[in-house]
C-alpha positions in Angstrom: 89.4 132.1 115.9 90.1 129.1 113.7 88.1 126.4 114.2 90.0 122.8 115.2 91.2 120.4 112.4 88.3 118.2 111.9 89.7 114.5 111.8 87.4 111.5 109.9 88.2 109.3 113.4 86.5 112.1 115.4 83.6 112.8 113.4 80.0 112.6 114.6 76.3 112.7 113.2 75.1 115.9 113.1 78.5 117.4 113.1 79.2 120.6 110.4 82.5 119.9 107.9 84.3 121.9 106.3 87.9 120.9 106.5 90.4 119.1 104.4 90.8 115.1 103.1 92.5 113.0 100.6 89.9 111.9 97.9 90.3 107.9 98.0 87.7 107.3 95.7 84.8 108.5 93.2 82.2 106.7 91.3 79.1 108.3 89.3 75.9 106.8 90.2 71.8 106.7 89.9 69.6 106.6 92.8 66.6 104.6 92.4 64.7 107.3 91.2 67.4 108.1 88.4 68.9 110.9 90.4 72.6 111.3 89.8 75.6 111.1 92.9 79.1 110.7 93.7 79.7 108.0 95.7 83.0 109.4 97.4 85.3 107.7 99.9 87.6 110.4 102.1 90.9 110.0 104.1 93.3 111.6 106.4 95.2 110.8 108.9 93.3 109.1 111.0 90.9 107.0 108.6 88.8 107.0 105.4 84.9 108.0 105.8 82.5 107.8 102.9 81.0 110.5 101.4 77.9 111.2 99.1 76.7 114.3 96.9 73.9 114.5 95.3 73.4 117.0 92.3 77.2 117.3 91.6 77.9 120.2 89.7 81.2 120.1 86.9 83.9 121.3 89.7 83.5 118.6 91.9 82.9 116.0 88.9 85.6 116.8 87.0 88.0 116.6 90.5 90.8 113.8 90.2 90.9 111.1 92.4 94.2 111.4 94.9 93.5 114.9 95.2 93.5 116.8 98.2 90.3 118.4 98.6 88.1 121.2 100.4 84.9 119.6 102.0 82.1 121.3 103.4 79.0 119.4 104.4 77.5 117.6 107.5 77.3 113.6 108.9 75.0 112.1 108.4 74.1 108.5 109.3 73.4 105.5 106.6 72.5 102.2 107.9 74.2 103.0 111.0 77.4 104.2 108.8 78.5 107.5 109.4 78.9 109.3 105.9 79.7 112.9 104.6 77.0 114.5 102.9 78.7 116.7 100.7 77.5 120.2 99.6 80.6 121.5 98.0 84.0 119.7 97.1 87.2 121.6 95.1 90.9 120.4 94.9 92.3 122.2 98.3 94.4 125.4 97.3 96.4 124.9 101.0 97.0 121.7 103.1 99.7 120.4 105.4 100.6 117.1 104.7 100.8 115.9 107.9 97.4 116.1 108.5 96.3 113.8 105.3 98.8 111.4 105.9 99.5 109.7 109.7 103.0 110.8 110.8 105.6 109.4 113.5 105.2 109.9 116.8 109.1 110.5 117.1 110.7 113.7 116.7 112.4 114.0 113.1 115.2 115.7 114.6 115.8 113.3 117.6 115.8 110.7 115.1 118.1 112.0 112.7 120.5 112.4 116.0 120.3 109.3 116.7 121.0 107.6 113.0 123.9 110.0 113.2 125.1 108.1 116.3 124.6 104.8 114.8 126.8 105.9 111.4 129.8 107.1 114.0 129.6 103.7 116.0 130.7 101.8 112.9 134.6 101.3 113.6 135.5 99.6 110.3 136.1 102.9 108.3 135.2 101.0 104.9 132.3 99.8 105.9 131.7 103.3 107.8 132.5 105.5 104.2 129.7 103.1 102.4 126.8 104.1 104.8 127.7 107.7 104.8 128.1 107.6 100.8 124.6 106.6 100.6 123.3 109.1 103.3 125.4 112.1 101.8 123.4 111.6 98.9 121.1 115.0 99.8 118.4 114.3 97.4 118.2 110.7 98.8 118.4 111.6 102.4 115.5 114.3 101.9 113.3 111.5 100.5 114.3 109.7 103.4 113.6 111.4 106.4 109.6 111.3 105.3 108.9 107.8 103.4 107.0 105.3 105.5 108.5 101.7 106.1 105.5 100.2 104.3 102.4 100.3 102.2 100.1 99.1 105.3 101.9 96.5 107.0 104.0 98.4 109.5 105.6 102.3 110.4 102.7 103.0 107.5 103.2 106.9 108.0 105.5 109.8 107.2 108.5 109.3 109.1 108.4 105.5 109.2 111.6 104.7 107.7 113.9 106.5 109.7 112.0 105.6 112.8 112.5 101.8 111.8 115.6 102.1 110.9 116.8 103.8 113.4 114.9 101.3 116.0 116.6 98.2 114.2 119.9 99.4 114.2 119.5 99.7 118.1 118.1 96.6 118.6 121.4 95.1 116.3 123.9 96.5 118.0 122.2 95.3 121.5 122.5 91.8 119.8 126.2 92.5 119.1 126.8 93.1 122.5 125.3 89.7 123.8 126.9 87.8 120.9 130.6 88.3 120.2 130.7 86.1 117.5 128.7 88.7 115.7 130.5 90.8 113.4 128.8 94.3 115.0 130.3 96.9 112.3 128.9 94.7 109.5 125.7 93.9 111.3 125.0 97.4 112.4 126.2 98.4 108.1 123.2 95.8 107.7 120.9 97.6 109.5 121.1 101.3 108.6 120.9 100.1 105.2 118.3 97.2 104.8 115.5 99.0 103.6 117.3 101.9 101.5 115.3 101.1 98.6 112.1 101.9 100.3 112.8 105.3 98.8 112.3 103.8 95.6 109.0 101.4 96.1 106.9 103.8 97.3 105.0 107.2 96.6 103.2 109.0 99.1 101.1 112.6 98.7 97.7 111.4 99.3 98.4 107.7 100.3 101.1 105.2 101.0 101.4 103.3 97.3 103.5 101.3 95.1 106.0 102.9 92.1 106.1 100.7 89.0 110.2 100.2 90.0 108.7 99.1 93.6 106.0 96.6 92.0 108.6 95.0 89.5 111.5 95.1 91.7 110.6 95.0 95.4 112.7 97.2 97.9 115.5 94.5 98.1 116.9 94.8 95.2 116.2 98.6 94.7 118.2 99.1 97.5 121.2 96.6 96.2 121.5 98.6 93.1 122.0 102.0 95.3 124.0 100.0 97.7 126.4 99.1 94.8 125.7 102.8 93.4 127.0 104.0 96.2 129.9 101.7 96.9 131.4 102.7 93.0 131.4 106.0 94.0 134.0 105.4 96.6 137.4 106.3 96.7 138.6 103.4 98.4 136.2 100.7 97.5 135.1 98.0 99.9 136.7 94.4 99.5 134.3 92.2 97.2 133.4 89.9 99.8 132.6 92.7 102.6 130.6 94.2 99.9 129.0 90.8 98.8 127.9 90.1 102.5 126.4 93.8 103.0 124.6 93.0 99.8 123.4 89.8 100.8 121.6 91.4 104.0 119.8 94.0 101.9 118.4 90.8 100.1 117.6 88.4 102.5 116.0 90.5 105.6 112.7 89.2 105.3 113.8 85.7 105.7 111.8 84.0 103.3 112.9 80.9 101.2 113.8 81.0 97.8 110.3 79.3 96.6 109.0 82.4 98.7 110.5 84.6 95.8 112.7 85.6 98.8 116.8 84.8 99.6 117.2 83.0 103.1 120.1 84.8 104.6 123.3 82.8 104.8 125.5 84.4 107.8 125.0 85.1 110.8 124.9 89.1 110.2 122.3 88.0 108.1 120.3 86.0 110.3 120.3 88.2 112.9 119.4 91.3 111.0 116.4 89.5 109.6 115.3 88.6 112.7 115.4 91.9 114.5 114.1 93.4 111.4 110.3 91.2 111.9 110.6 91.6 115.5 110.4 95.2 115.0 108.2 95.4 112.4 106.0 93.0 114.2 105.7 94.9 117.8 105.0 98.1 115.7 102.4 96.5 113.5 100.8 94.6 116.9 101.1 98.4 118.5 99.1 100.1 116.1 96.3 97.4 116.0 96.1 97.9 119.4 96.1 101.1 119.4 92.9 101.2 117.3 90.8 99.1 120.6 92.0 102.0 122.6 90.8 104.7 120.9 87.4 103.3 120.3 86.9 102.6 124.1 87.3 98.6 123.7 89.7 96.1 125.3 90.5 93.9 122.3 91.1 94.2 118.6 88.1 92.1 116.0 91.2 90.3 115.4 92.3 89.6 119.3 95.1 91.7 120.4 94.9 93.7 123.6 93.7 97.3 123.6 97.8 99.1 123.7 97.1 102.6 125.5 99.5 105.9 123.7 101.7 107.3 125.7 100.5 110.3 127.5 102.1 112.9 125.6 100.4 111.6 122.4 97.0 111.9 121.2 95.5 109.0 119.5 95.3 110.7 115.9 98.9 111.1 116.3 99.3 107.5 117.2 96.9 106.2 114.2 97.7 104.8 110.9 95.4 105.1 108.0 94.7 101.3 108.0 94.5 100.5 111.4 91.9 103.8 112.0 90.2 102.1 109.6 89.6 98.9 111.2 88.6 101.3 114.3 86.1 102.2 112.6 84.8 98.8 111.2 85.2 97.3 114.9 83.5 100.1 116.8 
């Protein structure tokens, strides 16, 4: 019978490992009485643990860091730290991803649905053939079904993107609704395509991090350029302007000001896309720090948010992040 997947955020003293986990970090070093250890930090997808070994041998010396490896040891206790003691570590020959990085909550599937139904409300069919040139794009749409939304600051897990997406193009075309004034074809254009160049600032395999194009370039204008990639490849190109104002909210939906490094939007569409884009990225980011009290037993956050309870079809290592596990841990 095989034994459950052992997660870092369950883990206690005493406890047997031998499981899976994202090596974080690795440093050579002496004890006091000049025996050599690794110093090892672990993740998954619930949280990062630390890790020791004394008496390495080559294999686990020579392993990378940001490799997926097999662990076997036992938790021990440090100072009131709960640590790894390691008695064998080699790169993992099988994994599933899923279980090193946190995921969505939300069905892939349902999700994909329901950007499909978002694409098929857009009425102007210019605007309507720019969104689908950029998801026909297989490679692309592969890519981004599974990127996160963000490094750590919110939907920081597999399946992030398309969830946010998907969640801010809801939330636009409820403010189209309440404000006719609004433009909703261009608004909604706005908001299945705000953070297409998310594809290209980040990497994932092991952990959420920057690409050298997403550390020079930022996701704003990465997206632009396939925005305007994708409108050349058109048969019937957009009007400049159209195209100049879908631009313009791919640059300006985090509302900064220009001493920010940031453009402030200029429309309305604009305005209002940048707004519902922080007020979703906000509630999710306030979720998952609440999240974090809940799991440990407490009412509030270190930082002072109120303990948010999952929903009862979801356990809380489903519900985690990597970061905000991590501040569990450090607030337990």
């Amino acid at each position: 019978m095989a034994m459950p997947r052992q997660y870092t955020v369950s883990l206690t003293a005493g406890e047997r490992v031998d499981t899976t986990f994202a090596l974080r970090s690795k440093e050579m070093r002496s004890s006091r009485t000049g025996e050599a250890y690794l110093s090892l930090e672990f993740a998954d997808r619930s949280g990062r643990i630390s890790g020791i070994m004394f008496r390495p041998g080559r294999e686990a010396e020579s392993v990378p860091v940001g490799t997926v490896v097999a662990v076997r040891g036992t938790v021990t206790a440090y100072r009131g730290v709960l640590r790894v003691s390691v008695s064998s570590m080699k790169p993992a020959s099988r994994y599933e991803p899923r279980e090193i990085l946190p995921a969505s909550p939300r069905d892939a599937d349902e999700m994909i649905s329901e950007l499909r139904d978002h694409v098929r409300a857009i009425a102007n069919p210019g605007l309507a053939g720019l969104v689908k040139a950029v998801y026909g794009d297989r490679r692309f749409m592969r890519a981004f079904r599974v990127c996160p939304a963000s490094r750590s600051e919110h939907h920081a897990y597999i399946g992030g993107l398309l969830e946010h997406t998907v969640a801010v193009a809801g939330l636009c075309r409820t403010m189209a609704d309440l404000h006719p004034q609004i433009d909703g074809d261009l608004l909604l254009t706005g908001a299945l395509l705000h953070d297409i160049g998310i594809v290209d600032e980040l990497e994932f395999q092991t952990s959420i991090e920057y690409t050298d194009r997403g550390r020079l370039s930022g996701h704003g204008v990465l997206g632009d350029r396939r925005l305007f990639a994708a409108a050349a490849a058109l048969g019937s190109p957009l009007k400049p302007d159209v195209l100049d104002h879908v631009s313009h909210m791919v640059l300006s939906h985090h509302s900064a000001d220009e001493q920010g490094g940031r453009l402030r939007p200029r429309t309305l569409e604009a305005a209002a896309l940048a707004q519902v884009d922080s007020l979703d990225a906000r509630t999710a980011g306030f979720i998952a720090e609440g999240r974090v009290a809940g799991m440990v037993g407490e009412r509030w956050t270190s930082g002072g948010i109120q303990a948010v309870s999952p929903p009862s079809d979801e356990s809380p290592i489903q519900a985690a992040s990597a970061p905000a596990a991590e501040l569990g841990r450090r607030s337990a």
